[in-house]
Z-matrix of the N, CA and C atoms (Angstrom, degrees):
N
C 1 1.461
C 2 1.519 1 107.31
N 3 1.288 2 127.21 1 128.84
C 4 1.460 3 145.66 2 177.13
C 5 1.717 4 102.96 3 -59.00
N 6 0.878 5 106.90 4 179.96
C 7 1.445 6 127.94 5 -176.17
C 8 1.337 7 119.38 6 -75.23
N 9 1.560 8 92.92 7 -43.47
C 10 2.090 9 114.86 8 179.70
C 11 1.629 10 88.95 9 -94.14
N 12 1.374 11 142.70 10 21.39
C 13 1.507 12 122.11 11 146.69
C 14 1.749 13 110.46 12 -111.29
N 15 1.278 14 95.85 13 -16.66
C 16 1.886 15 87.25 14 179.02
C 17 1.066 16 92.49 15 -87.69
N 18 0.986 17 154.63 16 -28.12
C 19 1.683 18 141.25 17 -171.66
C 20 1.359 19 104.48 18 -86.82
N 21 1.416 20 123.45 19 -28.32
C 22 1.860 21 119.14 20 168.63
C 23 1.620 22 100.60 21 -77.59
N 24 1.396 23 129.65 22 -16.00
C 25 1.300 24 131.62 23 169.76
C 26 1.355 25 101.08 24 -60.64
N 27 1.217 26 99.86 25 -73.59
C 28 1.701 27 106.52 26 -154.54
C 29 2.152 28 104.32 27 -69.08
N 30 0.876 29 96.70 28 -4.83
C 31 1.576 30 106.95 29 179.70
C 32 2.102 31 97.20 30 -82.28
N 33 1.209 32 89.70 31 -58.92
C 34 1.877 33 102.25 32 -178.24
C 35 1.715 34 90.63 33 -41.84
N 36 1.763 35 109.77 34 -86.65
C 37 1.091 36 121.19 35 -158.37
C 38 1.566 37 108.51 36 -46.27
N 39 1.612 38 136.55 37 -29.63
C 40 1.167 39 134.21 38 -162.24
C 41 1.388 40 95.17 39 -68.91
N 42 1.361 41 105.32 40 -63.79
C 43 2.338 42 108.75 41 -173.68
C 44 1.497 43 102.47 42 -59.57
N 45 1.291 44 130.79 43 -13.53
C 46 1.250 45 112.46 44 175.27
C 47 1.617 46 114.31 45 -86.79
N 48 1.253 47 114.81 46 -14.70
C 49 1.288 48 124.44 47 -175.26
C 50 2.397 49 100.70 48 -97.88
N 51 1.339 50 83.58 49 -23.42
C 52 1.768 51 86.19 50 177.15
C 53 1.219 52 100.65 51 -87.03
N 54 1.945 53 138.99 52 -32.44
C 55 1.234 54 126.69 53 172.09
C 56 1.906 55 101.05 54 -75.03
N 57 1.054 56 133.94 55 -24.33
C 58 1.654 57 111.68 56 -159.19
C 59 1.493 58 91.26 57 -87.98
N 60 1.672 59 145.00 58 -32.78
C 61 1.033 60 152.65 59 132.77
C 62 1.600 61 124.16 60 -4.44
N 63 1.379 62 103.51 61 -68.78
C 64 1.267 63 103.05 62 171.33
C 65 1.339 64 119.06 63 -76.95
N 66 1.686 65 130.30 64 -27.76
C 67 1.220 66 102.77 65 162.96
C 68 1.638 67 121.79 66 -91.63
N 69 1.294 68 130.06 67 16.12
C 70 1.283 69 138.86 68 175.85
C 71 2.001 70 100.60 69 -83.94
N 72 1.388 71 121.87 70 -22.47
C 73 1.073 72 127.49 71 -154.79
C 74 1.778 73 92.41 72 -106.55
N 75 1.318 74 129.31 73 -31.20
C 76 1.674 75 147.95 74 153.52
C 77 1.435 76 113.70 75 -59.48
N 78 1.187 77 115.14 76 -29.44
C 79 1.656 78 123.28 77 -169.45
C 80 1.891 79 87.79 78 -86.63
N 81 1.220 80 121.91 79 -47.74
C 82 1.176 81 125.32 80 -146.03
C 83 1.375 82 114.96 81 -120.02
N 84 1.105 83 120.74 82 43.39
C 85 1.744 84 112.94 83 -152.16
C 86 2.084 85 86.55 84 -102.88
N 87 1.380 86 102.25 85 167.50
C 88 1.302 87 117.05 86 -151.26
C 89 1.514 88 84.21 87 -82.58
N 90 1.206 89 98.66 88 132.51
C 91 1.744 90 109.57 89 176.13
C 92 2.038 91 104.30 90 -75.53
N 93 1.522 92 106.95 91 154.64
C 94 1.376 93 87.21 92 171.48
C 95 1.390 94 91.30 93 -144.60
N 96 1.768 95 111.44 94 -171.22
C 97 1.975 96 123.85 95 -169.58
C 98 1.588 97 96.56 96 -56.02
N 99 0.595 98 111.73 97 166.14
C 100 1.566 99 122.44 98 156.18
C 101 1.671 100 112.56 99 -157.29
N 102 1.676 101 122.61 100 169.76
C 103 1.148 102 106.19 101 -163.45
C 104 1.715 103 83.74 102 -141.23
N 105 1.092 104 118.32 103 153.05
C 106 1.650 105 124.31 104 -154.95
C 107 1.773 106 87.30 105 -135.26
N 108 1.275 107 110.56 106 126.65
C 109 1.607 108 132.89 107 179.54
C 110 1.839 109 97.00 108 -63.59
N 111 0.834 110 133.59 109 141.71
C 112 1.131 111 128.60 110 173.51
C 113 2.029 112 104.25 111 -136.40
N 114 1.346 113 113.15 112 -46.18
C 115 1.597 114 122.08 113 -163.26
C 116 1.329 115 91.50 114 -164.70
N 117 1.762 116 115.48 115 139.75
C 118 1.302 117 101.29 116 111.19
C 119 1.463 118 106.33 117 -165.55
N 120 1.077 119 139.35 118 169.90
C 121 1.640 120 152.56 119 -105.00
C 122 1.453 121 105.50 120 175.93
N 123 1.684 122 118.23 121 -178.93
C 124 1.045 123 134.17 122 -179.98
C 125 1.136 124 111.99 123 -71.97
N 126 1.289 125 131.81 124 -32.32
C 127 1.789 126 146.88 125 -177.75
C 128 1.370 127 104.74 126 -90.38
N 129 1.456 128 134.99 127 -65.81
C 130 0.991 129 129.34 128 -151.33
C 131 1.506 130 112.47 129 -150.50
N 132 1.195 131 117.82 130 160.50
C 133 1.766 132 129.77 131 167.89
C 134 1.420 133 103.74 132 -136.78
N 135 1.641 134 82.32 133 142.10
C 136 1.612 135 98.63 134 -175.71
C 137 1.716 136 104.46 135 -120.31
N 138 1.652 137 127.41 136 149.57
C 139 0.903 138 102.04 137 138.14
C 140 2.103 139 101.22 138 -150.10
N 141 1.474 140 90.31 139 -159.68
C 142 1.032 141 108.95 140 -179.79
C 143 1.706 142 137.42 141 -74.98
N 144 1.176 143 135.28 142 79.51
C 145 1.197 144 130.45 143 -154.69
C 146 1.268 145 118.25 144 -69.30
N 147 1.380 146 146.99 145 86.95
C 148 1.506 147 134.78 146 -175.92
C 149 1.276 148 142.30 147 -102.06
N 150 1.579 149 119.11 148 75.66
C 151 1.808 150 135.61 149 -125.25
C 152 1.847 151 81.29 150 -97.18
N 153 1.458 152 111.76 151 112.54
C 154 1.445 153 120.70 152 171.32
C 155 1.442 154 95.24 153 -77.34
N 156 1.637 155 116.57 154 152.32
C 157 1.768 156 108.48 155 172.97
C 158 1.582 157 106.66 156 -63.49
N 159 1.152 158 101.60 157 169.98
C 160 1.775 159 112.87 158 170.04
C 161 1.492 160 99.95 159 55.85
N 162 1.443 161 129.85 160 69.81
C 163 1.437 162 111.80 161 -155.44
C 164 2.364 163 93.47 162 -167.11
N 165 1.435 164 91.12 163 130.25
C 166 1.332 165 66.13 164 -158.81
C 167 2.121 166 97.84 165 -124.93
N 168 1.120 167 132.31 166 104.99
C 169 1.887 168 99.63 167 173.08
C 170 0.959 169 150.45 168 -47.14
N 171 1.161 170 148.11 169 -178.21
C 172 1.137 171 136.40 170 -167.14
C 173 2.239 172 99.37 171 -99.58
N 174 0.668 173 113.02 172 167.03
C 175 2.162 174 124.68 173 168.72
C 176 1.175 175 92.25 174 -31.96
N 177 1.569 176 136.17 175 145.10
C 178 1.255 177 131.58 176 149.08
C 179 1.524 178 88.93 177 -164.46
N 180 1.393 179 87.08 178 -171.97
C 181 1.350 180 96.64 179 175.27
C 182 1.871 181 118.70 180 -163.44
N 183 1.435 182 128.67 181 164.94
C 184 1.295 183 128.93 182 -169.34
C 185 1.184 184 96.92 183 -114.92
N 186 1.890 185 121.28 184 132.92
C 187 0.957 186 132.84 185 177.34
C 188 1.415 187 91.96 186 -106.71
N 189 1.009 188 160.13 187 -62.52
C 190 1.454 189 157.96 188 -147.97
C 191 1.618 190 128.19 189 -98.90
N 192 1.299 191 107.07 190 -161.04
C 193 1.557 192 88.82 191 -140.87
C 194 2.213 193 67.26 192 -111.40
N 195 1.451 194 140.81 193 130.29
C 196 1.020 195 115.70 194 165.53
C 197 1.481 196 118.85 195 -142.34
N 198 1.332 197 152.29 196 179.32
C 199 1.064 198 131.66 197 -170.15
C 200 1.758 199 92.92 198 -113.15
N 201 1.377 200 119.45 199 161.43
C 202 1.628 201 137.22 200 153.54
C 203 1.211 202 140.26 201 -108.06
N 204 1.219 203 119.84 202 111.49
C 205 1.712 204 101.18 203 -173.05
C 206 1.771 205 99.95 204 -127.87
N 207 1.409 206 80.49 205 141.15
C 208 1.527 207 95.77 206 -176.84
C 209 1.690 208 114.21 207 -86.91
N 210 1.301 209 98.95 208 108.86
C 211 1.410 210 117.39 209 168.99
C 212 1.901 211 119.55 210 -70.69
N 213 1.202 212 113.90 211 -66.43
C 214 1.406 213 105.72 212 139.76
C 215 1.448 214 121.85 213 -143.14
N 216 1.710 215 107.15 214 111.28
C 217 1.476 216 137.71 215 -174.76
C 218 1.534 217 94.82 216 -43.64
N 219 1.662 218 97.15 217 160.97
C 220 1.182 219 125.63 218 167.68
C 221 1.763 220 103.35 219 -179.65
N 222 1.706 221 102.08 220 -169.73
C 223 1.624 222 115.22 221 178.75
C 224 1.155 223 109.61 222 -70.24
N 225 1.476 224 161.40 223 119.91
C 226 1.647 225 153.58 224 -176.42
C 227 1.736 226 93.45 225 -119.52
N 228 1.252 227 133.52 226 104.96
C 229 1.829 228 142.18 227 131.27
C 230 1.099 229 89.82 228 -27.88
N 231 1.880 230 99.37 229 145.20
C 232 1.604 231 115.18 230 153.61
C 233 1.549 232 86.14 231 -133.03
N 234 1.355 233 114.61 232 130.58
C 235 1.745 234 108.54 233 176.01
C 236 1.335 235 87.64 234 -112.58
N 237 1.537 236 117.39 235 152.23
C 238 1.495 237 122.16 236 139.89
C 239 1.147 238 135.24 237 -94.01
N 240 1.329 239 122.37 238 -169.17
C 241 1.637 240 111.05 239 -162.16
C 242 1.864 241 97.01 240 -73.91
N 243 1.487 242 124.54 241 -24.13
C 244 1.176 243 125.32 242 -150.79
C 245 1.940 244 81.03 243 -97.72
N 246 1.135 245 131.63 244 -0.01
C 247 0.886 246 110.50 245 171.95
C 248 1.778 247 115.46 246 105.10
N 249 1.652 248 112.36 247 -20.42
C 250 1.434 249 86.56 248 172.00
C 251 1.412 250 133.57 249 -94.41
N 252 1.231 251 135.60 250 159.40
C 253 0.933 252 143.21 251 -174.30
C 254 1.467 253 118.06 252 -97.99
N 255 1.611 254 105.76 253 167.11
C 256 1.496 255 114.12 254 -163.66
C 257 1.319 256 101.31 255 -146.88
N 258 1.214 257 144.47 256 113.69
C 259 1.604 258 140.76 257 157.70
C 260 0.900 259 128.76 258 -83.84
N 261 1.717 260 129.75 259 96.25
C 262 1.665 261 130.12 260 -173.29
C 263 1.397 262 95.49 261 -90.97
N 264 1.316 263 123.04 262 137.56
C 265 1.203 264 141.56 263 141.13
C 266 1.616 265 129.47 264 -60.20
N 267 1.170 266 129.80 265 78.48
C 268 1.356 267 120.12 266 -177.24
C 269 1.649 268 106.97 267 -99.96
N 270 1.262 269 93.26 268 129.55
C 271 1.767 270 116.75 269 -168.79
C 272 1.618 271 103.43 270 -100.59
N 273 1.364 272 113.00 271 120.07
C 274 1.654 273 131.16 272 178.28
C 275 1.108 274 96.60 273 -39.10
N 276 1.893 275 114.17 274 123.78
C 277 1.490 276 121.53 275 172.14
C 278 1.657 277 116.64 276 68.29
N 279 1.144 278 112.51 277 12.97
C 280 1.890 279 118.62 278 170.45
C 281 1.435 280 97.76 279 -112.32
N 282 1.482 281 105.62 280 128.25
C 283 1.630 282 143.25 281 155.97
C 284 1.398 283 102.88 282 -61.94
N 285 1.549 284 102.89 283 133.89
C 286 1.777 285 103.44 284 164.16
C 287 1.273 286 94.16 285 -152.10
N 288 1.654 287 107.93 286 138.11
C 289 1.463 288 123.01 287 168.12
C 290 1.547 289 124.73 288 -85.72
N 291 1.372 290 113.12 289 114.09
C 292 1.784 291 104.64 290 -169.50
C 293 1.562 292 117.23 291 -110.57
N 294 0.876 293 150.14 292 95.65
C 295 1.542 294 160.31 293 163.72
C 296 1.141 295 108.85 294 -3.40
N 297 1.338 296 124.61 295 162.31
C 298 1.903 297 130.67 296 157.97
C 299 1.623 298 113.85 297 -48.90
N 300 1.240 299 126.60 298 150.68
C 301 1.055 300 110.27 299 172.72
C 302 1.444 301 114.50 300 -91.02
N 303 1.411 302 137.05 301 159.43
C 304 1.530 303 126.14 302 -172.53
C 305 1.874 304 106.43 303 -66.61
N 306 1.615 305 93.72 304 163.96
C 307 1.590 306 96.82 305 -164.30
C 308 1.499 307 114.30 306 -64.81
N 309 1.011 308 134.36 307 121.15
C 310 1.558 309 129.30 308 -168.27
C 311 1.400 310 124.99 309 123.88
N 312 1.385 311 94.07 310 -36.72
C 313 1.762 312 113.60 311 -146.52
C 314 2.193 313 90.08 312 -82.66
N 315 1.100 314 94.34 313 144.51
C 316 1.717 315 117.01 314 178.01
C 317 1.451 316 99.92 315 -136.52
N 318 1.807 317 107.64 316 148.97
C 319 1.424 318 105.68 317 149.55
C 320 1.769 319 102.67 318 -161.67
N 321 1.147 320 137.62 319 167.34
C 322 1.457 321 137.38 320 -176.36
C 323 1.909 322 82.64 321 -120.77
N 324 1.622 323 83.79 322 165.97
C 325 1.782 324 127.54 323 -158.79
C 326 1.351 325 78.99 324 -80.57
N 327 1.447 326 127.58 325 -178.60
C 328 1.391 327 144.63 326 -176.20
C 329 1.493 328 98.89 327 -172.57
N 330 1.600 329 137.56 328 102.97
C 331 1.447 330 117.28 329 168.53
C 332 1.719 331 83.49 330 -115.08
N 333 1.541 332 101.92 331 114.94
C 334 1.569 333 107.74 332 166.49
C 335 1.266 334 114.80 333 -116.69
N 336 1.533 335 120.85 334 31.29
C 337 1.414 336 128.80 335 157.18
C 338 1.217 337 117.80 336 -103.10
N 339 1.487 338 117.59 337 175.99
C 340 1.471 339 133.64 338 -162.87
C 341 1.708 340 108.71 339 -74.98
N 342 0.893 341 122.70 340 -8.75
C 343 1.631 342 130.18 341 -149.49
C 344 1.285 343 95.67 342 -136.48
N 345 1.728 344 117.98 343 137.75
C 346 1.070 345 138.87 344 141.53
C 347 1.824 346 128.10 345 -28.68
N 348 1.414 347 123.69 346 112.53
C 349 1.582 348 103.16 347 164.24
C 350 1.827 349 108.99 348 -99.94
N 351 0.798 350 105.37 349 158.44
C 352 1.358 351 123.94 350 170.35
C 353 2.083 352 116.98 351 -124.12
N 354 1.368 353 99.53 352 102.82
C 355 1.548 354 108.42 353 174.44
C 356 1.136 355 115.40 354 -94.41
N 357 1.217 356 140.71 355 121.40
C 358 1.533 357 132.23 356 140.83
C 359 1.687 358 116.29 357 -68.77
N 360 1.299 359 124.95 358 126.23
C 361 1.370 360 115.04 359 170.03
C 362 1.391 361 105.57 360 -128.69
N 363 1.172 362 101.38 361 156.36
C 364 1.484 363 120.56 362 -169.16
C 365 1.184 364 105.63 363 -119.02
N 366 1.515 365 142.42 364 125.24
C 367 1.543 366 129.00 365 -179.10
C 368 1.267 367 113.59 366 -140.44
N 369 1.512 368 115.43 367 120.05
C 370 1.868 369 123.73 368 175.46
C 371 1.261 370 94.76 369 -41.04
N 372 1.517 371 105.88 370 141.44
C 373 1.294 372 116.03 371 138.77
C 374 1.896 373 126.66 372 -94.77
């Protein structure tokens, strides 16, 4: 092979390796939380919590008083901004009632296990 066919080689093989790339990177892109509308009303909004593993939210925080039920439980992190952490246990099909959080206070979700959680929350208005 000449000079002007390995370089039309390696030109072919490069876009075929930049198209299987780009759709290997479409096939596979990093799943993230998402939150699913479920209700909401004069009293309360509900929705759907959907914690992909390895998957983390962004700072937020809970003003209200709301309940949780584990659709399918697992380990859930709460980090704060200063860094500490919290490990709730939510158990498949167990309700838990959680308070306001204090005035100031922020922290984001952490799922650093292998498995999907699924929350339903329910929150006073």
């Amino acid at each position: 092979m000449g000079g002007t066919g390995r370089i039309a080689a390696v030109v072919v093989i490069g876009m075929i390796l930049i198209s299987a790339g780009s759709a290997f990177s479409h096939t596979f892109q990093r799943a993230e939380m998402r939150r699913v509308p479920q209700f909401d009303n004069e009293r309360a909004t509900s929705w759907l919590s959907v914690i992909p593993p390895h998957t983390e939210s962004t700072m937020h925080r809970h003003d209200r008083y709301r309940s949780v039920i584990a659709i399918v439980g697992g380990d859930l992190k709460t980090v704060s901004p200063s860094g500490a952490v919290t490990v709730t246990h939510y158990e498949t099909g167990k309700s838990y009632w959680q308070e306001p959080m204090p005035a100031g206070a922020m922290h984001k979700d952490v799922n650093d296990t292998d498995g999907t959680i699924e929350l339903v929350v329910v929150e006073m208005k």
